[in-house]
C-alpha positions as CSV (number, residue, x, y, z in Angstrom):
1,X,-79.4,-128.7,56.2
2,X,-80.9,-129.3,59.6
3,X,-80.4,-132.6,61.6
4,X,-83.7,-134.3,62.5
5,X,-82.5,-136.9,64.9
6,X,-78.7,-136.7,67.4
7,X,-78.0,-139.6,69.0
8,X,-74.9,-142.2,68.5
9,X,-74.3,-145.6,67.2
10,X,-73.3,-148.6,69.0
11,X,-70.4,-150.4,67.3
12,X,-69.2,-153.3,69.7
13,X,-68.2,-150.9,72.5
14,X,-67.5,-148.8,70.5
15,X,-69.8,-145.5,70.9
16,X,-70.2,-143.2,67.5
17,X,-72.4,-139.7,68.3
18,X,-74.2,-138.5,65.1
19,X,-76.5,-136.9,63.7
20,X,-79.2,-138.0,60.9
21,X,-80.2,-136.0,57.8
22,X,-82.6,-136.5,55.2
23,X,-80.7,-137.7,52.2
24,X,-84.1,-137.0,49.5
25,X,-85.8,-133.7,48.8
26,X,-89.4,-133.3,46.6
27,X,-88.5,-131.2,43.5
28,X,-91.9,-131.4,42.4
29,X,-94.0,-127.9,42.9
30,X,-96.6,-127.8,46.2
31,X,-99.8,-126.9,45.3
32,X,-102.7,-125.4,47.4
33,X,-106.8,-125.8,46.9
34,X,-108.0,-123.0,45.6
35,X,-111.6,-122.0,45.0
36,X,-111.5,-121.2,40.6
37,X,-113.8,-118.4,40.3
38,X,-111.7,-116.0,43.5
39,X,-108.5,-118.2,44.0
40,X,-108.8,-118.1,47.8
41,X,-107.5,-121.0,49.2
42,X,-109.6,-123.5,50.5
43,X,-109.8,-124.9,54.1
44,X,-110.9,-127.9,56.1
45,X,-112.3,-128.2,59.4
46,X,-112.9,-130.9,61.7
47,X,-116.6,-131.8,61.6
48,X,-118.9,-134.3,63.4
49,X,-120.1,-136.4,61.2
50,X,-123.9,-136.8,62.6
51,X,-124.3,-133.3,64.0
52,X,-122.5,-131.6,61.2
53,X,-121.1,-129.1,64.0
54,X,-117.2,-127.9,64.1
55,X,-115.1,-129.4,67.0
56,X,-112.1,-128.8,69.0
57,X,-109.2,-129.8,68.8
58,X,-109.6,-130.8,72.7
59,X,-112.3,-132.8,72.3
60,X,-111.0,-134.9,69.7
61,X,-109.4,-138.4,70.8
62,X,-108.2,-141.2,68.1
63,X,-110.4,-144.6,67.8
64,X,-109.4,-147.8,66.8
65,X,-112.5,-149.7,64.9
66,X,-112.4,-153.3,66.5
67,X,-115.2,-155.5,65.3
68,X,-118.7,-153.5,66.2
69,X,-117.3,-150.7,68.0
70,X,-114.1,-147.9,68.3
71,X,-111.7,-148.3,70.7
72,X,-110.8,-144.9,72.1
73,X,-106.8,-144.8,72.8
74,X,-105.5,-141.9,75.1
75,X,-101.8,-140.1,75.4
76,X,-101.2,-142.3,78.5
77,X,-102.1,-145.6,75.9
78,X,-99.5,-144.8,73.0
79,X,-96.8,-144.4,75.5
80,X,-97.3,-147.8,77.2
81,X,-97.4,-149.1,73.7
82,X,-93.7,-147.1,72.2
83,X,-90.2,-149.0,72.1
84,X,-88.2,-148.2,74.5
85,X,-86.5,-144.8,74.3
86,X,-83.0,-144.7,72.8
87,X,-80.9,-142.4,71.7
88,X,-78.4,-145.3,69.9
89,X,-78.8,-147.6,67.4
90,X,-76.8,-150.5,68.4
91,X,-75.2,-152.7,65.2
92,X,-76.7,-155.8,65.9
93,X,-75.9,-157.7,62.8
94,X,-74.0,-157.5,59.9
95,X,-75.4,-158.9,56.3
96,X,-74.7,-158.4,52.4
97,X,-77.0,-155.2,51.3
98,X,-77.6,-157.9,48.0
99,X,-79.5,-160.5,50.3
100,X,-82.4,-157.7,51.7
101,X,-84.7,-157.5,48.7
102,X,-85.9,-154.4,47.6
103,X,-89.6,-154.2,48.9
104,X,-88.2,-153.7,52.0
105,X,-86.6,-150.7,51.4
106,X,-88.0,-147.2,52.5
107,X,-86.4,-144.2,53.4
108,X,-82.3,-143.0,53.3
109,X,-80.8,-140.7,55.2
110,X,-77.6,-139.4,55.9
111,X,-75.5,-140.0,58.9
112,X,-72.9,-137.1,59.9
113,X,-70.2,-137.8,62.9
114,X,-70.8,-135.1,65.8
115,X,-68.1,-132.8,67.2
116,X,-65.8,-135.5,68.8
117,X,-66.3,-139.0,67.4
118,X,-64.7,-138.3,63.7
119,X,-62.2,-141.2,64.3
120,X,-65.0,-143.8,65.0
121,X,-66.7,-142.5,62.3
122,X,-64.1,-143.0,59.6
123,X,-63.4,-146.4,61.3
124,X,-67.3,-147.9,60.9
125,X,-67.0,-146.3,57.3
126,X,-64.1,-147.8,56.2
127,X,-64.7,-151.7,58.1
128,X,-68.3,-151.1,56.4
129,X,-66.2,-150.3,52.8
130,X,-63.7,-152.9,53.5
131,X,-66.1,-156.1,54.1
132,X,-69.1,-154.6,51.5
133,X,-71.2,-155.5,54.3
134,X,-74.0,-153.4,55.9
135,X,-74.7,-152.7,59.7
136,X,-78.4,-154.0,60.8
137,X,-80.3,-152.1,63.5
138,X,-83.3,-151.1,65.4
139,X,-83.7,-147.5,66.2
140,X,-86.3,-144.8,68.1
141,X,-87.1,-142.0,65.9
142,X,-90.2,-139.4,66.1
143,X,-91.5,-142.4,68.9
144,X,-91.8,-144.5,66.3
145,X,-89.0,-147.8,66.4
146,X,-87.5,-149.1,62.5
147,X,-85.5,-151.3,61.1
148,X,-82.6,-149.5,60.2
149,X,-79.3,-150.6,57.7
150,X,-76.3,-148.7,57.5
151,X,-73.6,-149.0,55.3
152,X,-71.1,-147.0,53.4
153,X,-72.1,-144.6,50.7
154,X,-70.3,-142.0,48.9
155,X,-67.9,-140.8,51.4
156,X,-70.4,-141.3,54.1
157,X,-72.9,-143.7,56.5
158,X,-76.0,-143.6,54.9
159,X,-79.2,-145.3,56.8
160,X,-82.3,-146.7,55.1
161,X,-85.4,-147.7,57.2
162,X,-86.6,-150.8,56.0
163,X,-90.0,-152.4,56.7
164,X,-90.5,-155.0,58.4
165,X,-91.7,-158.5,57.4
166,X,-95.4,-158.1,58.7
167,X,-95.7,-154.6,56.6
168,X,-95.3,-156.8,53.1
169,X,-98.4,-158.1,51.8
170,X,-97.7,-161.8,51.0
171,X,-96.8,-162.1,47.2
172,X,-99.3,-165.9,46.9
173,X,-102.4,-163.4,47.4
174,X,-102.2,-162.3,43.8
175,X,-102.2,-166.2,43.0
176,X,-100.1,-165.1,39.6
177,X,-99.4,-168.2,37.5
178,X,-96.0,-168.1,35.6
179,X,-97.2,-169.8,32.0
180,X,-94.8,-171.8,29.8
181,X,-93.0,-169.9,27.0
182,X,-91.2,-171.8,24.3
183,X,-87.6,-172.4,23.8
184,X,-87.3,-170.0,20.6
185,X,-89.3,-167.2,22.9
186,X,-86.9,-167.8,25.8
187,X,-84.0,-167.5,23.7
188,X,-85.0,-164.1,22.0
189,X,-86.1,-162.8,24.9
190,X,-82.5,-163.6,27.0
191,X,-80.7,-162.1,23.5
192,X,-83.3,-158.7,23.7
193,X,-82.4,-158.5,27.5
194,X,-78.5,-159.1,26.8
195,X,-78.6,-156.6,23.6
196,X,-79.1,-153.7,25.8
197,X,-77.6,-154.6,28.9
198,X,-75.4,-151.7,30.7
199,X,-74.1,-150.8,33.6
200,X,-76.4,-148.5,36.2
201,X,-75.9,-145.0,35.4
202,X,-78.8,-142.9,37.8
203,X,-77.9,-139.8,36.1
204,X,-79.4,-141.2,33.0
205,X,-82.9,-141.0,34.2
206,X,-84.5,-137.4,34.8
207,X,-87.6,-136.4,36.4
208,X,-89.0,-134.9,33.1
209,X,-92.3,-134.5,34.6
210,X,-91.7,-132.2,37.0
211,X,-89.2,-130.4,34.3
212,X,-92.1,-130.3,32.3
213,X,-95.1,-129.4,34.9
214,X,-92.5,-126.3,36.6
215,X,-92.0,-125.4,32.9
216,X,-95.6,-125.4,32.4
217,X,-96.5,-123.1,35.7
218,X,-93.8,-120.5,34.3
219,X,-95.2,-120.3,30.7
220,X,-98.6,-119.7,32.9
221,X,-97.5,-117.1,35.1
222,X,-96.2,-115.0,31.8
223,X,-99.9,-115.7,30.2
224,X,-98.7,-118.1,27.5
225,X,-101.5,-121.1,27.5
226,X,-98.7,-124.3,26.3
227,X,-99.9,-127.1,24.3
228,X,-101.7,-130.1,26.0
229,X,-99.6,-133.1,24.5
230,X,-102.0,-136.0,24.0
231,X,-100.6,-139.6,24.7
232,X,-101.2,-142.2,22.0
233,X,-101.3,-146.2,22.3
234,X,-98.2,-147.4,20.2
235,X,-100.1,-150.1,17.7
236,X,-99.1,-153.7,17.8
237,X,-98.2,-155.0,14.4
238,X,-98.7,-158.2,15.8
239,X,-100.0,-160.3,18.6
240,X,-97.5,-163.1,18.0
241,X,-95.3,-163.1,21.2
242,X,-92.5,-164.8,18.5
243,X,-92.9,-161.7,15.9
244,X,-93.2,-158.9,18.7
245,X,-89.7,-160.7,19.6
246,X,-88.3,-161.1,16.3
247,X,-89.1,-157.2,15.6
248,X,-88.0,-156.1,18.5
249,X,-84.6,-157.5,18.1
250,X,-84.5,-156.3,14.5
């Protein structure tokens, strides 16, 4: 597994070197554009959109549209604009993971001690384990600055960006009224929701699509043409929120 960002964290003056791994991997299969009737792949190129003529990649410069026009940003702009460059994330804060809701949420990764800092390690780990509490931050990575928690994870400090509030679309756009249900509805509904309530097992949920699309590219390759499964609309028996309740529970 190869690190894709070495730096250290900041623990009171405490200093932690580490290094950051991606924690997720795609196990769906890549696919490339292909043309049918020869299979060679297909390619893009840049074009101008009023000449129709290729261009270079040196004559290309990124535009902001503002209003009536684009605002053309060079190298020189982006780096007056980028956080400053750190190679620490410094704890800041320290909060309940169960208060941060989950829209915020992005991307985990893994955090490995480097040669030498082991013993600070172990101790953030273990204070983190201790207190349930998580480590908030701010942190420089690829020039781009995120929000970053840390907390302890399965023998390890595991880091998840998290957006920031600006990045959430407000929830009052959708203007979603909640409607009244009736007391015999609430109560079958809290007894449907407590009848299979279980503890969170990941490992009982499966990716079965791509089990079932890499199992379908195999069966291709050996020229066997699998069955297209068609998917069917369950029928309601009944548009009475109370029976669909009563049924269910039955």
């Amino acid at each position: 597994m190869r690190a894709i960002w070495t730096g250290a964290i900041g623990f009171g003056l405490v200093n932690i070197p580490v290094k950051i791994y991606s924690a997720v991997q795609d196990i769906r299969p890549d696919f490339d554009l292909l043309e049918r009737k020869t299979l060679a792949r297909i390619r893009y190129k840049r074009v101008n959109e009023d000449t129709g003529k290729e261009v270079d990649w040196s004559d290309i410069v990124k535009g902001h549209y503002l209003k009536d026009r684009y605002v053309v940003l060079e190298e020189g702009d982006f780096e007056a604009a980028s956080p400053e460059k750190t190679k620490t994330i410094n704890l800041q804060s320290f909060v309940r993971e169960s208060q941060i809701e989950s829209v915020f949420f992005e991307s985990p990764y893994y955090l490995a001690p480097v040669k030498g800092g082991e013993r600070a390690y172990s101790l953030l780990f273990e204070a983190l384990r201790k207190t349930k509490m998580a480590g908030l931050s701010t942190f420089v990575m690829r020039n781009t600055e995120s929000l970053a928690l840390i907390r302890a994870y399965e023998g390890l400090l595991l880091l998840n960006t998290l957006r920031f509030q600006e990045q959430i679309r407000p929830a009052a756009e959708l203007k979603i009224s909640i409607a009244p249900v009736s007391r015999p509805e609430m109560e079958m509904a809290v007894q449907l929701v407590k009848r299979h309530s279980a503890n969170f097992d990941i490992r009982n949920y499966k990716d079965e699509y791509s089990k079932e699309l890499n199992k379908l590219i195999k069966e291709k390759a050996r020229g066997k043409h699998p069955t297209i499964r068609k998917l069917k609309a369950a029928p309601r028996k009944s548009d009475d929120l109370l029976e669909q309740l009563k049924a269910s529970l039955a």
